[in-house]
C-alpha positions as CSV (number, residue, x, y, z in Angstrom):
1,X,0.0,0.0,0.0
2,X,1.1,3.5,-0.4
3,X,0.4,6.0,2.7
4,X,0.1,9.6,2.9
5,X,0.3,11.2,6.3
6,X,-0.5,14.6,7.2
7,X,0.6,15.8,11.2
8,X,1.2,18.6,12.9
9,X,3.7,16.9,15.1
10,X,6.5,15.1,14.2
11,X,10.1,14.1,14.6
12,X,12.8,16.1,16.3
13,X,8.9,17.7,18.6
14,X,9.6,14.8,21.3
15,X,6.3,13.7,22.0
16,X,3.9,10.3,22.3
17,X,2.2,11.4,18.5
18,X,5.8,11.6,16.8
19,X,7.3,9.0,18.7
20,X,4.4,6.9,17.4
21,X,4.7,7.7,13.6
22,X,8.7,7.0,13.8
23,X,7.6,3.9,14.8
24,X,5.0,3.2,12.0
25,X,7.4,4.5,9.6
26,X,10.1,2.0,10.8
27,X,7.2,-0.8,10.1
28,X,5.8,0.4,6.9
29,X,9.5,0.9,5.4
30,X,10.3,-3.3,6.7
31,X,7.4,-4.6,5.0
32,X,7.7,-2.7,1.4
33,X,4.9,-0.3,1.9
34,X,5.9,3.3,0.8
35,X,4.6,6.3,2.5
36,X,5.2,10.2,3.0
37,X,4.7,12.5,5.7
38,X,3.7,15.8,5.5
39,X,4.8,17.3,8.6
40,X,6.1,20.7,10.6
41,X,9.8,22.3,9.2
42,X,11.2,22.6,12.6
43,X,14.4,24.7,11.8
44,X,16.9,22.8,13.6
45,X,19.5,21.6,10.8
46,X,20.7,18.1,11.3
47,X,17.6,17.2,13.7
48,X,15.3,16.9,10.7
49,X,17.1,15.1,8.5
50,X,16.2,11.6,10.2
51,X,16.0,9.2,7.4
52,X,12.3,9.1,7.1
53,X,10.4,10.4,4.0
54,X,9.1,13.5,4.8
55,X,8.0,17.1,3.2
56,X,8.0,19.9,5.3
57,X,6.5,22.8,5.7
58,X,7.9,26.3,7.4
59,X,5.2,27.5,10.4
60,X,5.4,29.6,13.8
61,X,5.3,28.6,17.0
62,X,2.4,28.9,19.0
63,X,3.0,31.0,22.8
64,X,1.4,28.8,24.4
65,X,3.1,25.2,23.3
66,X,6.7,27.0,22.0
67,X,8.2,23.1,21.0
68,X,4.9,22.9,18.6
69,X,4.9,24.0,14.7
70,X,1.7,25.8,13.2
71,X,1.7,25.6,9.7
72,X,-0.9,26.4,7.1
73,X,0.9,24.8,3.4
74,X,-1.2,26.2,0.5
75,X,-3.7,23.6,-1.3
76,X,-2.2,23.4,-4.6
77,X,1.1,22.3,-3.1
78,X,-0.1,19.9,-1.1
79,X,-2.3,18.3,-4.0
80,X,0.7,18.1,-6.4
81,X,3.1,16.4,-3.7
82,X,-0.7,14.1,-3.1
83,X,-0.8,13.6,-7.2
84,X,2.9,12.8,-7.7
85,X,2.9,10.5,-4.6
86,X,-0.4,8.4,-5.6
87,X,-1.5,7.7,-2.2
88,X,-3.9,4.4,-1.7
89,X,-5.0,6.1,1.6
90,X,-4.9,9.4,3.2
91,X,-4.0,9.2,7.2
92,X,-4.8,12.3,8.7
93,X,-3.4,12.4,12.1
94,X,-4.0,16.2,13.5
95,X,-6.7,18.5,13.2
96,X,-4.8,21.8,12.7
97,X,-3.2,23.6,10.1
98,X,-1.1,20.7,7.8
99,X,-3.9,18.2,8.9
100,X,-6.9,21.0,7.9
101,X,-4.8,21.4,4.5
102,X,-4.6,17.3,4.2
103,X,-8.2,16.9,4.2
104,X,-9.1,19.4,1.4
105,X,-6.4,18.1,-0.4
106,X,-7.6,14.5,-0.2
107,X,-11.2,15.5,-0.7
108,X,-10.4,17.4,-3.8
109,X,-8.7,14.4,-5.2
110,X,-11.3,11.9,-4.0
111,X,-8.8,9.8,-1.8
112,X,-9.9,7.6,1.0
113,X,-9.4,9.2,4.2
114,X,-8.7,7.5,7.7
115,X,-8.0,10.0,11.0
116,X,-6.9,9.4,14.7
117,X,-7.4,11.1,17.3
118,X,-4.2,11.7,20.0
119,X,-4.7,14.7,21.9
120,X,-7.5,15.6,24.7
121,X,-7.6,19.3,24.0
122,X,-11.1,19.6,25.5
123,X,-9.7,18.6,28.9
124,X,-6.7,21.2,28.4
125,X,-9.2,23.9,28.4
126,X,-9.6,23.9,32.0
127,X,-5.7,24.2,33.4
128,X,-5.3,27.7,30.8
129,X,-8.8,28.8,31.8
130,X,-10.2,28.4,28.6
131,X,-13.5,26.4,29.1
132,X,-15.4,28.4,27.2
133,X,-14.1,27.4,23.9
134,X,-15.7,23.7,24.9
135,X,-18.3,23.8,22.9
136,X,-17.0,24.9,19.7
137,X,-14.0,23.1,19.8
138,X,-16.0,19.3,19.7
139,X,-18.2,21.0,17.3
140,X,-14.8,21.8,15.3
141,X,-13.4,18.0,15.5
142,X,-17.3,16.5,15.0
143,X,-16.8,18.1,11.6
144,X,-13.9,17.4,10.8
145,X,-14.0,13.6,11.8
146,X,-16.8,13.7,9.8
147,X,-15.4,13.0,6.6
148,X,-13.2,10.0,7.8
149,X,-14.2,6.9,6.8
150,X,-12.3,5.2,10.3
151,X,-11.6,7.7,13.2
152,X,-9.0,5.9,15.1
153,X,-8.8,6.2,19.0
154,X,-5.7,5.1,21.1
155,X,-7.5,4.1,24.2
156,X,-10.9,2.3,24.4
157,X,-11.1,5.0,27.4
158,X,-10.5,7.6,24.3
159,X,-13.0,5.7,22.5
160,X,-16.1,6.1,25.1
161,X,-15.1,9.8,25.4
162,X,-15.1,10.4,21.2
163,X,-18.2,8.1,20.8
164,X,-20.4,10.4,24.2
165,X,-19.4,13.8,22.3
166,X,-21.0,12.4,18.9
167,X,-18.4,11.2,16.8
168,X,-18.8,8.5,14.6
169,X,-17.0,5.7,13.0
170,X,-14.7,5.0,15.6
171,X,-12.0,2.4,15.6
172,X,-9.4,1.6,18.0
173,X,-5.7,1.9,17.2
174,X,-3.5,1.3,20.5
175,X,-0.1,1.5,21.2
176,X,3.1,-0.8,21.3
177,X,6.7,-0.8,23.1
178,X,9.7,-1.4,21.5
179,X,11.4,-4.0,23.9
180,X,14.7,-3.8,22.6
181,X,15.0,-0.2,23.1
182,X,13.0,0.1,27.2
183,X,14.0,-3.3,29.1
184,X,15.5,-3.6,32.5
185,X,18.9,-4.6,31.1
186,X,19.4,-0.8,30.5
187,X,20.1,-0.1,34.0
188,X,23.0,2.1,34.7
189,X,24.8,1.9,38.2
190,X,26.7,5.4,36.1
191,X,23.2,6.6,35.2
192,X,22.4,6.7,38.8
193,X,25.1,8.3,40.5
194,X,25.4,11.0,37.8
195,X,21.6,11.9,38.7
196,X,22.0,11.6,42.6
197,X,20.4,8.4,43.4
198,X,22.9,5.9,45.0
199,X,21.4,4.7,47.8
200,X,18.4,6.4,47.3
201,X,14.7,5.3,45.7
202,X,14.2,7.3,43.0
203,X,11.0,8.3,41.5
204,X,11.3,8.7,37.5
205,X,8.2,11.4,36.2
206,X,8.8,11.0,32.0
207,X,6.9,13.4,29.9
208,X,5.7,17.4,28.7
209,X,6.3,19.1,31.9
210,X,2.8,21.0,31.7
211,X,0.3,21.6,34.4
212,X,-2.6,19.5,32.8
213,X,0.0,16.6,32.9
214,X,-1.3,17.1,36.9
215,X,2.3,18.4,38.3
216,X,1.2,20.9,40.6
217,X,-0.7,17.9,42.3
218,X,2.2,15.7,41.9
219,X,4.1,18.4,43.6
220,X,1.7,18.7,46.1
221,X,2.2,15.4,47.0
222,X,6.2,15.0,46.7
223,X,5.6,17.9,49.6
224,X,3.7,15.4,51.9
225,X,6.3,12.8,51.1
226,X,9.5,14.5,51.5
227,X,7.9,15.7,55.2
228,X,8.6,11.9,56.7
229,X,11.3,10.4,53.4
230,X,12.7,13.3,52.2
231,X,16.1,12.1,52.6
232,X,15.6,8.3,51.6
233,X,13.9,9.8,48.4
234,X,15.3,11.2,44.6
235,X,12.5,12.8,42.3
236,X,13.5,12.9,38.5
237,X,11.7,14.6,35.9
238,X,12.7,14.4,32.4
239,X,11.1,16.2,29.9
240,X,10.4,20.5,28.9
241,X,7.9,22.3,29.4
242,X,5.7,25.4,30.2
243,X,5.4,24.9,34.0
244,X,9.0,24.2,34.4
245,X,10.0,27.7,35.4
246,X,7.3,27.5,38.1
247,X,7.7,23.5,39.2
248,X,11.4,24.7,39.7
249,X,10.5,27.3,41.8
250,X,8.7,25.1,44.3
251,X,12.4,24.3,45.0
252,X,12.3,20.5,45.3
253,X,15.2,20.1,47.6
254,X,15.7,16.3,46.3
255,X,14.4,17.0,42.9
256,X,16.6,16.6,39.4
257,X,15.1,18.2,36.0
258,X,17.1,16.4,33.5
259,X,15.5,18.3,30.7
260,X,14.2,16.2,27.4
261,X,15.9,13.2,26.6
262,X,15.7,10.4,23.9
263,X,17.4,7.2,22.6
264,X,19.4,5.0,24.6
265,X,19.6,8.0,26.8
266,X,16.0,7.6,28.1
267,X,15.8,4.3,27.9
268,X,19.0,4.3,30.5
269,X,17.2,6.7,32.8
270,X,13.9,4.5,33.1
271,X,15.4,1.2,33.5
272,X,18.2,3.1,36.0
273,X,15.1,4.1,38.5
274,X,13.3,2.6,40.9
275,X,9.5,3.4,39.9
276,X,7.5,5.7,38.0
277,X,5.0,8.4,38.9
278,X,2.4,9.7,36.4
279,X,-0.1,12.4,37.8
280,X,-1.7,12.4,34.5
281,X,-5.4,12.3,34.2
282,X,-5.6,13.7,30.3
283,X,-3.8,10.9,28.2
284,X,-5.4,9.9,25.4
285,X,-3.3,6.4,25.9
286,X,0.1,7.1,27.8
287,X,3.1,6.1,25.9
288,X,5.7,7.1,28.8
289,X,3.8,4.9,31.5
290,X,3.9,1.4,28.6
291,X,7.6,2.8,28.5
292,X,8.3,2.1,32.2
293,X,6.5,-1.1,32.3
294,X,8.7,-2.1,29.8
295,X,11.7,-0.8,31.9
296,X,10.5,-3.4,34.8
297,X,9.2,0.0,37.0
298,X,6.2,-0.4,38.8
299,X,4.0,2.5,38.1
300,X,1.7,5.0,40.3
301,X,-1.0,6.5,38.6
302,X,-4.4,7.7,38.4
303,X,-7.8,6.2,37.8
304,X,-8.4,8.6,34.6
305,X,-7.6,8.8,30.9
306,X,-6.1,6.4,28.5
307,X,-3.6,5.0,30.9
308,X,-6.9,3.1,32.3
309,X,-6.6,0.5,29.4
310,X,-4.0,-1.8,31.0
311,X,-3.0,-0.8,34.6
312,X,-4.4,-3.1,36.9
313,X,-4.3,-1.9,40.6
314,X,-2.2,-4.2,42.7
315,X,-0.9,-6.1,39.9
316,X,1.2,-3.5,37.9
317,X,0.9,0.1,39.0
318,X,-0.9,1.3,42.5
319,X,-3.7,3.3,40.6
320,X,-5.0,6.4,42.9
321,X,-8.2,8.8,42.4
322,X,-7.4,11.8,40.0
323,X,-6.2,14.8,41.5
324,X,-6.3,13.0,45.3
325,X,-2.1,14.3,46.2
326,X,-2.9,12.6,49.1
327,X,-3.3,8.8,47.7
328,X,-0.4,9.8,45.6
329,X,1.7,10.6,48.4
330,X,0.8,7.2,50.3
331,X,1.3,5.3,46.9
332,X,4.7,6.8,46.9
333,X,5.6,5.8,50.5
334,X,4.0,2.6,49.8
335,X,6.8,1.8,47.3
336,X,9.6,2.6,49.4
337,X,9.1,-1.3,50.3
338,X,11.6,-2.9,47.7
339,X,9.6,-6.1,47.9
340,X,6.2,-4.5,46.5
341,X,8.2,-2.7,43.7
342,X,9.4,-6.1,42.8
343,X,6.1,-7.4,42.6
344,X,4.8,-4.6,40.4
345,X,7.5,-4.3,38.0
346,X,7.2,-7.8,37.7
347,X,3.4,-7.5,36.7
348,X,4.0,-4.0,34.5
349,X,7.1,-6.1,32.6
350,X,4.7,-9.3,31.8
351,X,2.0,-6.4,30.5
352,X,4.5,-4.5,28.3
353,X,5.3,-7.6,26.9
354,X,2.1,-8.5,25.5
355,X,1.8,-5.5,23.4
356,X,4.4,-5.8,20.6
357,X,4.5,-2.9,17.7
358,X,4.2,-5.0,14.8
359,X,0.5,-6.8,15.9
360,X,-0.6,-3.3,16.5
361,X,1.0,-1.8,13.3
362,X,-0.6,-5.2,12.0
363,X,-3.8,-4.1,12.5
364,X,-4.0,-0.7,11.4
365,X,-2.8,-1.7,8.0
366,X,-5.9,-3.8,8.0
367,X,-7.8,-0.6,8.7
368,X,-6.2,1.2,5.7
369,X,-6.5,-1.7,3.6
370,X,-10.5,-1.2,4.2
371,X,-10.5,2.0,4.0
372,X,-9.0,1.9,0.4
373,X,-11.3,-1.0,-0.6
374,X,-14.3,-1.1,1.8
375,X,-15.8,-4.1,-0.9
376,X,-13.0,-6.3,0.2
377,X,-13.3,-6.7,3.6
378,X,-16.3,-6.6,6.2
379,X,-14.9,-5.7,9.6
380,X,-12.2,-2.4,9.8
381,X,-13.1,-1.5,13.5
382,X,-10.5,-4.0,15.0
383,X,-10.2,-3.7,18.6
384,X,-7.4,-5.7,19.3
């Protein structure tokens, strides 16, 4: 098959959506199936030029999400890259201003179109005081989605959430782990001292550091913590992000910000810690928290949101009420025992496991295979 993508996000942005794509890219260019991205210029030389085909375009960057690319490509561009490439199927995989400019495109040439859905905006609203623009922003993505013939969900949590505000045709598309990359073997005695945790437990966050990622509660609850453990305990967050400036100035005293990091670099820095916390509650799935299951970390995190789909209270994450600091913090001192972190991590390893790249990748071929001839086959909304 031949695949045409159109995203706002993409590789060097460090995020769940682009790490995602690099992964479909790797699978699509393994089993002979060619395919294009249409995706943000970032301007950073050397970053960009990653190996996988891609046309970009030039954008600005929005106040509010500095890391992110807004670009708005003119139609008869896109539709002679669209004509030249001869796409079998048209994924669309963001609403905004190269995904907007995919979906006239592929409408004016009549191409199949399959969308997914990555990024809970609607639950954003409230953390920039935004609510108001609720309403019109699901009646925004009910019309766009509308003219997919698959809108694919990561999370059947996403799913339920998609299918109550009205839209239709709803699929799921999950995630996978790459286990060669995150495994426990990655451990670094050197990782560990560099960051300050010999003979500490240290607590690995992973992610956007962004106050609808819940970190002031997360803070709120490393406060409560560090009052009785403070100096048995290391915090770690890796990532970048707006509330940075301000989570540094809660002055942490056993806190490290290691900034973002990729590659063999994070997968050193998970396997190198001694659990994850994830304060979460907006995920559409939760890439990082599959990450450190994979890593052999047992996880704490909340009862909300995509992350939902496969931790399991008690058997491979302690799972705590959304926004409660409180059961956070007692999670947290509940994993100072070394024993129940064994436990865990043993339950979050056997979970990562089970979810393999290529069976999910597997599926959503099946999905564009429909959507470019519906006649042939009778079931695209795989749920596997």
């Amino acid at each position: 098959m031949r695949i045409a993508l159109f995203t706002d996000s993409f590789c060097p942005q460090i995020n769940g959506v682009s790490n995602t794509l690099k992964e479909l890219s790797h699978y699509l260019t393994r089993n002979g199936h060619p395919h294009l991205f249409f995706a943000p210029d970032y301007e950073m030389p050397g970053k960009e030029d990653t190996g996988y085909p891609a046309i970009r375009f030039r954008g600005a960057a929005p106040r509010i999400y500095p890391d992110c690319r807004l670009a708005f490509p003119s139609l008869p561009r896109i539709m002679e890259r669209l004509e030249a490439f001869k796409p079998d199927v048209v994924h669309i995989v963001t609403e905004l201003g190269i995904g907007l400019a995919g979906l006239r495109a592929a409408r004016a040439l009549n191409l199949p179109v399959v969308m997914s859905y990555h990024t809970s905006f609607d639950k954003y609203l409230k953390y920039y005081r935004l609510q108001y623009l609720s309403r019109p922003l699901w009646a925004y993505m009910r019309w766009f989605h509308s003219f997919a013939l698959l809108n694919l969900a990561p999370s059947r949590s996403t799913l339920s959430d998609l299918g109550r505000a009205g839209m239709q045709d709803l699929a799921l598309w999950p995630r996978g782990i790459d286990l060669k990359r995150f495994n426990p073997e990655r451990a670094s005695l050197d990782v560990r001292e560099a960051l300050g945790g010999t003979g500490k437990t240290m607590f690995l966050y992973v992610g956007r550091i962004a106050v609808e990622k819940g970190l002031d509660n997360l803070a709120d609850s490393i406060d409560k913590v560090n009052a009785v453990h403070g100096q048995d305990i290391l915090w770690v967050f890796t990532g970048e992000g707006p509330y940075l400036p301000e989570l540094i100035e809660r002055r942490i005293p056993n806190a490290v910000f290691t900034g973002s990091r990729e590659g063999e670099e994070l997968a050193a820095i998970y396997a190198s810690a001694d659990a994850f916390i994830f304060p979460s509650g907006t995920e559409t799935f939760g890439n990082v928290v599959l990450e450190a299951m994979a890593s052999g970390l047992p996880v704490i995190c909340t009862n909300s949101g995509g992350v939902t789909d496969f931790t399991e209270d008690g058997r491979n994450a302690l799972v705590t009420p959304f926004g409660d600091s409180n059961a956070m913090a007692e999670a947290a001192i509940r994993l100072l025992d070394p024993r129940l972190r064994a436990e865990l991590g043993s339950g979050a390893l056997e979970t990562a496991r089970a979810r393999s790249w290529d069976s999910v990748f597997h599926n959503l071929l099946s999905q564009y295979q429909w959507a470019a001839n519906p006649a042939w086959y009778t079931e695209p909304r795989i749920t596997g």
